[in-house]
C-alpha positions as CSV (number, residue, x, y, z in Angstrom):
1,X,-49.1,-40.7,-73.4
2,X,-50.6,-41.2,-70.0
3,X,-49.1,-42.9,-67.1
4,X,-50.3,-46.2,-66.5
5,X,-51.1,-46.2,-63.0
6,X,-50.4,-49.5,-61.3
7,X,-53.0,-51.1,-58.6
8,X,-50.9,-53.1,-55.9
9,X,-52.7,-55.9,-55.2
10,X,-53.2,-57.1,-51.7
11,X,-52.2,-60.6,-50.8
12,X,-55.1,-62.7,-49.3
13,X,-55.4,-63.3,-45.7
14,X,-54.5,-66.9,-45.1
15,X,-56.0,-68.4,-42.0
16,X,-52.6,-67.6,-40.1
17,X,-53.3,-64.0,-40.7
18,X,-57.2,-64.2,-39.5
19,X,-55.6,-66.3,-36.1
20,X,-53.3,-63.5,-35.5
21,X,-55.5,-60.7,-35.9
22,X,-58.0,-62.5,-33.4
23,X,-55.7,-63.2,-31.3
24,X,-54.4,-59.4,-31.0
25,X,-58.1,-58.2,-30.5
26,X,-58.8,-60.5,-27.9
27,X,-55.8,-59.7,-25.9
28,X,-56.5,-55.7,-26.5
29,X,-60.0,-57.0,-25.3
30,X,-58.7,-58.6,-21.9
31,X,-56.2,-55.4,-21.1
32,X,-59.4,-53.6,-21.6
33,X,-61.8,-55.7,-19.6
34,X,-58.7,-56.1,-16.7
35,X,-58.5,-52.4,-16.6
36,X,-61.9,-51.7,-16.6
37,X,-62.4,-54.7,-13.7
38,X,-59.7,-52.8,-11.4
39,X,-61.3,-49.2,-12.0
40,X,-64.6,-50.6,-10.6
41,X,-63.2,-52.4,-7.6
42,X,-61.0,-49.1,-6.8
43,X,-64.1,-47.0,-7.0
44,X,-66.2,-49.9,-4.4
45,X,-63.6,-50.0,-2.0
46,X,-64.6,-46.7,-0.4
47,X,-68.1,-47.4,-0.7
48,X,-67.7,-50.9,0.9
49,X,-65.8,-49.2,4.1
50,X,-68.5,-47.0,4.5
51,X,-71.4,-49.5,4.5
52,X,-69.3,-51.8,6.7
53,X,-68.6,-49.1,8.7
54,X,-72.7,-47.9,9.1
55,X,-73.1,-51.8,10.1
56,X,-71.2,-51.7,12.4
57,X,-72.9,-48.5,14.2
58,X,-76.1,-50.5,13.8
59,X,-75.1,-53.4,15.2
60,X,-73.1,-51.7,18.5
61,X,-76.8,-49.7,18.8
62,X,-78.9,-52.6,18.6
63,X,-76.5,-54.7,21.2
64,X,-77.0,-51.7,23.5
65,X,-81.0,-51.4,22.9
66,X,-81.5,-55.1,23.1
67,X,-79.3,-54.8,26.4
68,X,-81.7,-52.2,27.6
69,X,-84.6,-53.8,27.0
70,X,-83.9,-57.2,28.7
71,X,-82.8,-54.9,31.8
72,X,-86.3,-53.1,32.0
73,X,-87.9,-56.6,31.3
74,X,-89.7,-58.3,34.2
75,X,-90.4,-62.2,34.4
76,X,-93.4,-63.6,34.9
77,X,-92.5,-65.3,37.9
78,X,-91.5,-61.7,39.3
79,X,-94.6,-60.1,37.8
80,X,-97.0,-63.1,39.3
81,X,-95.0,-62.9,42.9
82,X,-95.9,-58.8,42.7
83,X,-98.9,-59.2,42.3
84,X,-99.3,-61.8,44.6
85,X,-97.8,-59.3,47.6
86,X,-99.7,-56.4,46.3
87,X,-103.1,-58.1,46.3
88,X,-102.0,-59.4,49.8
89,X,-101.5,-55.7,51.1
90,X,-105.1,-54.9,49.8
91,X,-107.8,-54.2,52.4
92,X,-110.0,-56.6,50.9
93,X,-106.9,-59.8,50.5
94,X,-109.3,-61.7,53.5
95,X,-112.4,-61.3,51.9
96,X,-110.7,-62.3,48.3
97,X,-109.8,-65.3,50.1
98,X,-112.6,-66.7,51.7
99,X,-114.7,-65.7,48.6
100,X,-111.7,-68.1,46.9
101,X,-111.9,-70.7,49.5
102,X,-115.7,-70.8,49.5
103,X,-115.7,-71.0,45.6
104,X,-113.1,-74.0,45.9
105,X,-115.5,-76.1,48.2
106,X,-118.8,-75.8,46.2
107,X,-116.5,-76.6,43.0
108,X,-115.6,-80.0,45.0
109,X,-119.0,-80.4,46.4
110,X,-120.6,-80.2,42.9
111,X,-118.2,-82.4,41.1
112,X,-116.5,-79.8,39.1
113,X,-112.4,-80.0,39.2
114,X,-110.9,-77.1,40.4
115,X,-109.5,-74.7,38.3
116,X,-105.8,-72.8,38.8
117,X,-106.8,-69.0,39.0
118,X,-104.9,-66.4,38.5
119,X,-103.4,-64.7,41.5
């Protein structure tokens, strides 16, 4: 005679079972996620340092161009006052003015307002 071999038989999963196996896969889920969430962060914080770090550079190296810059600059009162003295020193500042002058009185003479020139 043979052996009859005997088949356990599983019990059904109620709906208990199913809320406890989801809820056991969605905490392995969030240790997972959590872990996964602090390995990236750890791995940033380096990189973050360092681009703070190259801003920082940036920023100290702009302050000190932008400082340069606004030392060499010249206003345009300065530049027009400059000019002004230089055209004075020229050999030809008399002529340039009674040119000027001369220009100015036909102007009024002829109806025409007169006109600011540059120096």
């Amino acid at each position: 005679m043979t052996a009859k071999q005997t088949k356990t038989k599983k019990k059904p999963m109620t709906l208990d079972d199913f809320a406890v196996a989801i809820q056991k896969d969605h905490m392995a889920l969030r240790k997972d996620m959590a872990a996964g969430f602090a390995k990236v962060r750890d791995e940033m914080k380096e990189e973050v340092r360092q681009v703070r770090a190259e801003v920082g550079i940036g920023f100290r190296n702009l302050d000190a161009d932008v400082k340069m810059i606004t030392d060499a600059m010249v206003s345009k009162a300065d530049l027009a006052n400059t000019l002004a003295e230089e055209l004075a020193k020229s050999p030809y500042a008399r002529q340039i003015q009674d040119l000027q002058t001369r220009v100015n009185v036909l102007e009024t003479k002829v109806g025409i307002k007169t006109t600011r020139r540059a120096a």
